[in-house]
Every structure is written in structure tokens, then in C-alpha cells.
N, C-alpha and C positions, 0 to 999 in steps of 0.2 A: 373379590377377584383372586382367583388361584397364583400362585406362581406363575405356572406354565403359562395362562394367561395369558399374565404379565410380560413375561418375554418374549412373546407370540407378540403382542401390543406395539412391545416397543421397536422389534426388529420389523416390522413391517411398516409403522408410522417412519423409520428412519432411512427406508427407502431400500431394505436389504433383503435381497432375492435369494432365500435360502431357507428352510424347513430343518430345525434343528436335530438331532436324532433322536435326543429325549421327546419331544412333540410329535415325532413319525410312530413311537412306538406306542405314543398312549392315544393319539388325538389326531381327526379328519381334516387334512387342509379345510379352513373357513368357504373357498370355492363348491369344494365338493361338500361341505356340509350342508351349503344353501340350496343347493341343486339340489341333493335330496328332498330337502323339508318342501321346493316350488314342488314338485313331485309326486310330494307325498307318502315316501318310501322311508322306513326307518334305517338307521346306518346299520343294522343285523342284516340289511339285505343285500349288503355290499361288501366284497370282500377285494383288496386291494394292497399294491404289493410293486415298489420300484429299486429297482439297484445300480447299479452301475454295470453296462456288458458288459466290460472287459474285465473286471477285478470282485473275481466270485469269493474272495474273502473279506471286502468290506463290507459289512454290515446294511442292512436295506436302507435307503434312505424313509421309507414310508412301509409298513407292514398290519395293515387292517384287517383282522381275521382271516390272514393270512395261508392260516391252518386248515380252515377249514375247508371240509370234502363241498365241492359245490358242482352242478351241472352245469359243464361250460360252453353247451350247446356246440356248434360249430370250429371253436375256438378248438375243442379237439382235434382238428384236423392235422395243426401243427405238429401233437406228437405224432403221429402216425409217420408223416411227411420227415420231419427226424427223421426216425429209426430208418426209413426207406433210402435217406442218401446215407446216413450210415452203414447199411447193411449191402445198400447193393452199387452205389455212388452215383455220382450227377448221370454217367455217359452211359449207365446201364438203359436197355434197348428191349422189348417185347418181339418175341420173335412169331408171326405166324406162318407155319409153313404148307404148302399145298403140294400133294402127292398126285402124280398121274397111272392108276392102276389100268393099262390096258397100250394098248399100242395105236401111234397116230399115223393114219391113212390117208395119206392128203391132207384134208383140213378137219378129218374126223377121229374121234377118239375113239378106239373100238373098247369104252369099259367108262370104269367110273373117276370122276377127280373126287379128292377127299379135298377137307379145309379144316385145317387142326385151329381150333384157339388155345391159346397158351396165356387169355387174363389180358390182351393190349385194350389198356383203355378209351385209346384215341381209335379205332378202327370207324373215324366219322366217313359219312358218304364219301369226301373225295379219296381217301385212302381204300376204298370198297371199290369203286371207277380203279383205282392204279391196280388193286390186286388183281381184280378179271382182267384188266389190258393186261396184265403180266401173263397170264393166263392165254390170251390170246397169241402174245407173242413167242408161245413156243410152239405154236402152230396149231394151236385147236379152237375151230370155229363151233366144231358138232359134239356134240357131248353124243355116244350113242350107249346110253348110260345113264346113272344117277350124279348128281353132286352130293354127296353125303358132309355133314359136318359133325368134325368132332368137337364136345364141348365138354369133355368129360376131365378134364384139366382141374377143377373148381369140384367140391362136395359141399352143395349147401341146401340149408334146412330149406324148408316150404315158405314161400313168402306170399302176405296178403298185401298187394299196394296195397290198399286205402286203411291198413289197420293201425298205421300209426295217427292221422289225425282225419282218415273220413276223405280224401283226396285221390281215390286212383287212379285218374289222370292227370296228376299231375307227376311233371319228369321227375322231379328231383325223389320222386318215392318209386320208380325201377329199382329192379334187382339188378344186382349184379350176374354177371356171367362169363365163362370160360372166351365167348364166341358174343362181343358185345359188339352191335352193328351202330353206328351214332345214338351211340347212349339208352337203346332201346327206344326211342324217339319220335316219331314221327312230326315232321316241320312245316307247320301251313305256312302259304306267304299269300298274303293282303295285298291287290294294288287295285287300288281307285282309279276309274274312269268317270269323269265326271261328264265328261262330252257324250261320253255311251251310257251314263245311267245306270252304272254297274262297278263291279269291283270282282277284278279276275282273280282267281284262286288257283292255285296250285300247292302240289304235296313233294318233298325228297323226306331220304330216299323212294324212289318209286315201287310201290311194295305190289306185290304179284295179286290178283285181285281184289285191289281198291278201288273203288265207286266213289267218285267225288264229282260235285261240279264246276266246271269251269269257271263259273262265275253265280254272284249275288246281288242282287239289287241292293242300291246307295239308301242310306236313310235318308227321310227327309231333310233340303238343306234349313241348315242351320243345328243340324241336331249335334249336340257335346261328344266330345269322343268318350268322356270318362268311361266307364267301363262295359268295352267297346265287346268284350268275352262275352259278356251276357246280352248285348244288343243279336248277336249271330243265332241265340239258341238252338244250340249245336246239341246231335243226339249222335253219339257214336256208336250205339247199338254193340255189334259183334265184333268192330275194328274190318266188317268189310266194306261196307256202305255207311260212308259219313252222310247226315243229313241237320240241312242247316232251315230252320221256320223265321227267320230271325231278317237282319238287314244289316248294312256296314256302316257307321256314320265316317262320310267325305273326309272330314275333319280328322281322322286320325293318320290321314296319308298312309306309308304302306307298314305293317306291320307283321310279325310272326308269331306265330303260337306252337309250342313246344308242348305234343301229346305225348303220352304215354294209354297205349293203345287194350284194351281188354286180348286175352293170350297173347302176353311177349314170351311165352315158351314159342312163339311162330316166329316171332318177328324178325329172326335171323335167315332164316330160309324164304321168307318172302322178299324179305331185301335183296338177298342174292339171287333169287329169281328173277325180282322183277327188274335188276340192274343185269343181270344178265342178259333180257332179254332187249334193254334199253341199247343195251351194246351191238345188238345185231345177231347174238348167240344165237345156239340150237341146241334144243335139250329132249332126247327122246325120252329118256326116264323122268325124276323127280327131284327135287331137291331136299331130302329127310335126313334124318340125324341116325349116327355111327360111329364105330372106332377106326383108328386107321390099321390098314391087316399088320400082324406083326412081319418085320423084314420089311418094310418098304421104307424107300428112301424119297427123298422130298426134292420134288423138280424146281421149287425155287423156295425162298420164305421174307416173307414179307415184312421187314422191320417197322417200328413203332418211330415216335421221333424219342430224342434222346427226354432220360427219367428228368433232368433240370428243367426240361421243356415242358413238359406232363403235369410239373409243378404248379408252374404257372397257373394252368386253367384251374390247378385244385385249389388253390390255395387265395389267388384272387378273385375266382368268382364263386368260391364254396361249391363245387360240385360235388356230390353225397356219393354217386356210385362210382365216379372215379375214384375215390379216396378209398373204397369199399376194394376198390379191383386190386389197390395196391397194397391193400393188406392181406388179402389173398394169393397176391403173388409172392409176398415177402414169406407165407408160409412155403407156398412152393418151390419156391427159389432157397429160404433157406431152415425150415422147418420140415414139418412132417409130412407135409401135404397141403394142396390149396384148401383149406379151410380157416375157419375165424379161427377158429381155437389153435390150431396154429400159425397163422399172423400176428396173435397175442402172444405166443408164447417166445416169437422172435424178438417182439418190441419189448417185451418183461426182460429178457436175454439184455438188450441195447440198454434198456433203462438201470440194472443194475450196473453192468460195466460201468457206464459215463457215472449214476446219481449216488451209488451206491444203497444204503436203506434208506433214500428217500421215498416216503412213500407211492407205491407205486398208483397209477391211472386205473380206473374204473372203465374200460379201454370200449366194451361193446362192439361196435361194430368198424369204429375207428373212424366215421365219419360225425361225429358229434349227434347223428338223426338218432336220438337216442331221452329215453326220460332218465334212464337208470346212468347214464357217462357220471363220471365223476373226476375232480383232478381239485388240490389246492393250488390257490393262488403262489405259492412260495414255491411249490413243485413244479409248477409250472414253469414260474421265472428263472427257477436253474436251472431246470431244460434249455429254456431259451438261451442262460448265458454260457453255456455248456453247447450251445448250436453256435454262437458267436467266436470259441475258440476252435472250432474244427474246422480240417482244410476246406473244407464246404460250405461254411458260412456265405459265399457271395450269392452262391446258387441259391440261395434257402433265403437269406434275405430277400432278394429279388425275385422270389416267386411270392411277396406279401404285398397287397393292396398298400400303391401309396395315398394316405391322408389328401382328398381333395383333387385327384389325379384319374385314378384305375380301379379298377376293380370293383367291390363293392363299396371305395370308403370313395368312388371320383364324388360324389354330390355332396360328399362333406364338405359343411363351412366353416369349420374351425381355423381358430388362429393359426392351429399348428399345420394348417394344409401346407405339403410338400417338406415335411418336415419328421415325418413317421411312414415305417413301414410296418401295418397292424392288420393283425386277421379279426375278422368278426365273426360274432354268434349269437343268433337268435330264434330262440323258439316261444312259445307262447308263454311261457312262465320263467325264461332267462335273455340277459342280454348280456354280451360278453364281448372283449376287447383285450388283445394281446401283441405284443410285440418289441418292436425297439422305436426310441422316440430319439430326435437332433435334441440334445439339453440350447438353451442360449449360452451355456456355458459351455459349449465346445465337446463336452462328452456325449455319449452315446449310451442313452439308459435303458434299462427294461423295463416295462410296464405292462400288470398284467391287472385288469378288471373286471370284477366278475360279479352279475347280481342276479339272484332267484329270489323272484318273488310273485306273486299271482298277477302283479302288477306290472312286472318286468318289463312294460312295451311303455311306460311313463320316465323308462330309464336313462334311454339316449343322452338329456343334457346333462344327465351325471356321470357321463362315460367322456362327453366333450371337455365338462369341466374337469376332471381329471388329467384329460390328454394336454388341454391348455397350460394346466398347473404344473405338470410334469415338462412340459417344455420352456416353462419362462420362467418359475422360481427358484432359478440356483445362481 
């Protein structure tokens, strides 16, 4: 038996909740070692790294390859979400403004309305319903005219949904956009009639020639709801006629399915079409894409909710293109332009101030949906306790999935439920875990987790046991 061993042995047979520093820098708490080896995972695939928030000069308590560059999947979100209250603070606000080019005739517009996006990422259905009644309430029923939207806010490359893992309908792989309508989205909602034999269907937002049907016949009773997506055998063809061959099983009661539809270069214009039209509108022209004339001024604009609230959705429920939106506005707000390369080049700005040459993120697209993101565990962690000393920390805390609660961690059954506030990341070959954990001992620690391995999805109880160990051994 080693030394280190030995005094690992004796302080833990003697009942003493505490990991010494020399054992943090050479050796895996015994918890997370075992988790790995049930697992199957070698400890090269872990990298792992706690400190104390408040005192970014004592020394880590625990530093497991620390150093190394790793994909941290999701967990990237957090930088980004940093630099964003840093650069632009909690109460910054997305502005969309809508110009009335023509003069209003009674209840008719004799011209066009324009619709600027300026990057708001929340612009979901109900906020789409308050812009057009704003719209409405400066007197214009009749459009005798085009709605033109501008969306030229945003310079970005070509994007393939399905080219990162084979999925283009699913949400979380939209592009982002200047002029983002719920997420680029579109929302079935599920509700079972069993007395009718059927299961009604319905779509928001209501997008301007979509073919759906009302309703679908019930699976036979008794049948599992497990997965209930491929019981429907849904063909969405062109995104204009959805057609379903498939059936609902009872059993899942009412549920939602979150599309992402073939050309969402349309899908802002049909939304606003077709919620125009749900409105009562009248539109003799079109609704197509444009700039707004130079000189004209903006008949009302339409605010976002505040950036701390924006957080929230990013950050505990890992939304990709939100986070995308906000790196593109941090260029445009405080870079060269709404582009990636310049939303990096804000957050590279942020990150030296605060970290100095800590090495810097491997930043991509700044929602972690990425193979190439990179960040160490250690760069990380002072990010994060460099996030714990700025006026903003409340906002930024409380925009992180609590342990066993919200977000993506509510199903967790860890010891430590309600006792961390941790973002997660997962992609097929990483799993990842970051944040601030309640020590038993009254402090408030950082904890950052991080494993790549082909394996990565055998990870979980070694990211549990971690989170356990970090809250009860001190």
C-alpha cells in the first residue's frame, strides 16, 4: 500500500469528510473511481476539477486532467451566457421594430409594413399574436400592400439541418436567424378522444398553407405509448401537407411534437401570414423578404423579455439556437457585425479581460452543437468562479438547471437534488456537467465534469458520483 493510500484509508475509516490536496492532485475520489470501472470507462476519459467559488486563489480541491482540451458538448453554453451578461447585462432587451411605409385610410394601409429582426430570440407565437395586435392597434386592418421582412441583421453561412447527426427535423438543429419566429418550429399538439375513437390534432403557429388533419385514429386499446413518434408515421414531405399513415396509442394522453419543417428560409413569412390572417387581417400583396427604405422611422418596436430571462430558457433547457442568436447578437451589439466570427471575437475580448491567458474556448458556434467546441475543465472552472464574483452572478446562477428540480437535471436522483445549480451536455461521444454545488460544509464549490469517450452515454453515474462526492466530502 502507497502512502497516499494509506492516508486516504485512514481518513476515511475515521469518519473524516474531506479529500486532501495532495490526493486531489494525484488520485480519483474512490466513488468516482468505481463508477467509472461499473461503466467501463478508463479515468483518461474524464476530466474533472473542483474549487471553492468564492476564493479563486486557493488551490483546487480535486484537478483530474484538468488541462486538458475536451468537448464539452452543451456545457459550452455557459461561456457564451457569461460573456452575454457581461457584455450586454441582465436588463438588455432585443428590439423588433415595425415601420408603416404608406398612409392609413380608415382601417387601410395604402403601402407596405416592414418587420425588422434585430436576433430576439424569444419572438415565440404569443409574442408574434402581441406584435400584429400592435400592428393592429395603430389602425391598420388592410394591408393594401406587401409585409416585407427584414432579416438582414445576421450574415450567416449556408446551413444543412440534418448535417450534424442525420436529423432535419428535429428543432434543436434550426438555424438561427435575424427574424426568428418560435424557434423556426412548428408545434403539433396530441389530444386523445377515446369516446370518439380519435385523437385531435392541431398545429401553432398557424403557418399560411398548411394541410393538416384534424384528427387521427386511436391505436388499438391497450397499446404502450413508448414511442409514440414512430407509431404516427409522419411524412412531412415539402412542409405543406403533413401526412400521417400511422395511429396515436390512448395511453400517451396529450402530447407535443416540436418540427422543424423542410424550407425554414419560409417559415417566417408563413407565420406571419398565417397569424395574420388568424387575426382577422387583410393583405392584398405578399408577405416576402426586404430591407427597410433608408429614412424611415419605426411606428412602434417590439421588445424581447429581459437578457436574465432569455437565460433561463438557455441555459436550463439547453436550447442550441437560442444560444446561437445570442452570439450573434453579442457581435452585433458589440462587434463587427451579426456574425459568428464576430460573437467570438466579443467573447475572446470577455475572456481575456476576466481570465487573462487562460486558455482560451474552442467557442464554434457557442452552443456546444458542435464536434470541434473545445474548453479544459480548469478554464472552465474559473470562468465559472470569475461568473460567481461579478454583479451578475444571481442572474447567471439562477438561469442553471437546479439538481432534481428544473430543467434538464428535474429527473435527477442524486443525493445532492436541490443542492446544485449544474448545466448539462450531451452528445454522442460526450457527457458533461458543470456548475456550483451546496458543499455539507457550508461553502459553495465549483464543479466542472467532463468525459469524451465513444462510450460517453455509460457516463451519467460517474458524473452522479462526482456531484455526490463533491457535496458530502468536506
Amino acid at each position: 500500500m502507497s502512502l497516499l493510500q494509506a492516508v486516504v484509508r485512514a481518513a476515511l475509516g475515521a469518519g473524516m469528510f474531506f479529500w486532501v490536496a495532495l490526493a486531489g492532485a494525484a488520485a480519483l475520489p474512490p466513488p468516482v473511481q468505481a463508477a467509472l470501472e461499473r461503466a467501463r470507462l478508463a479515468p483518461q476519459a474524464l476530466a474533472l476539477w473542483l474549487a471553492p467559488a468564492a476564493d479563486p486563489q486557493a488551490p483546487p480541491r480535486l484537478a483530474w486532467r484538468a488541462q486538458e482540451a475536451m468537448n464539452p458538448a452543451s456545457v459550452m453554453k455557459l461561456v457564451t451566457t457569461w460573456a452575454a451578461l457581461d457584455q450586454l447585462g441582465p436588463a438588455y432587451t432585443w428590439q423588433t421594430p415595425v415601420y408603416l411605409d404608406g398612409r392609413i385610410e380608415g382601417t387601410r394601409l395604402q403601402g407596405n409594413v416592414y418587420i425588422q429582426g434585430r436576433g430576439d430570440p424569444k419572438l415565440v407565437l404569443e409574442r408574434l399574436w402581441l406584435l400584429l395586435r400592435r400592428l393592429q392597434a395603430q389602425g391598420v386592418q388592410q394591408i393594401a400592400g406587401d409585409i416585407v421582412l427584414d432579416r438582414s441583421a445576421f450574415s450567416l453561412p449556408a446551413h444543412d439541418p440534418g448535417a450534424f447527426d442525420g436529423e432535419p427535423q428535429r428543432a434543436y438543429n434550426v438555424a438561427p436567424d435575424a427574424l426568428l419566429v418560435n424557434y423556426q418550429a412548428l408545434v403539433l399538439s396530441f389530444v386523445p378522444d377515446s369516446r370518439a375513437g380519435l385523437v385531435r390534432v392541431s398545429a401553432e403557429p398557424p403557418l399560411a398553407g398548411l394541410q393538416l388533419p384534424a384528427s387521427l385514429p386511436l391505436a388499438p386499446a391497450g397499446t404502450a405509448c413508448g414511442d409514440w413518434r414512430a407509431h404516427l408515421q409522419l411524412d412531412v414531405g415539402d412542409g405543406q401537407r403533413l401526412r400521417f399513415a400511422g395511429s396515436y396509442p390512448a395511453s400517451c394522453s396529450e402530447r407535443s411534437w416540436a418540427l422543424a419543417l423542410p424550407e425554414p428560409q419560409t417559415f417566417a413569412a408563413r407565420a406571419v401570414q398565417g397569424m395574420w390572417q388568424a387575426l382577422g387581417g387583410q393583405l392584398t400583396g405578399q408577405v416576402r423578404e426586404g430591407r427597410v427604405p433608408a429614412g424611415l422611422q419605426p411606428a412602434f418596436s417590439q421588445a424581447s423579455p429581459p437578457l436574465a430571462e432569455v437565460l433561463r430558457d438557455i441555459n436550463k433547457y439547453s436550447n442550441n439556437v437560442m444560444t446561437q442568436q445570442l452570439l450573434l447578437t453579442l457581435g452585433l451589439e458589440r462587434g463587427a457585425g451579426g456574425s459568428f466570427e464576430a460573437g467570438r471575437a466579443v467573447v475572446e475580448r470577455s475572456w481575456r479581460a476576466a481570465l487573462g491567458e487562460a486558455p482560451l474556448p474552442v467557442l464554434d458556434n457557442g452552443a456546444g452543437l458542435s464536434r470541434e467546441a473545445r474548453i479544459s475543465a480548469e478554464a472552465l472552472g474559473r470562468m465559472l468562479q470569475r461568473a460567481w464574483a461579478a454583479p451578475f452572478m444571481p442572474e447567471y446562477v439562477a438561469s442553471l438547471p437546479i439538481v432534481g428540480v428544473d430543467g434538464t437535471l428535474r429527473r435527477n436522483t442524486s443525493r445532492a437534488a436541490g443542492q446544485a445549480h449544474l448545466k448539462t451536455g450531451s452528445l454522442r461521444d460526450v457527457m458533461a456537467l458543470a456548475g456550483y454545488v451546496d458543499g455539507a460544509d457550508g461553502q459553495r464549490w465549483v464543479l466542472v465534469a467532463l468525459v469524451n469517450h465513444a462510450n460517453a452515454a455509460a457516463a451519467r453515474p460517474v458524473l452522479d458520483a462526482a456531484l455526490e462526492w463533491a457535496q458530502q466530502s468536506w
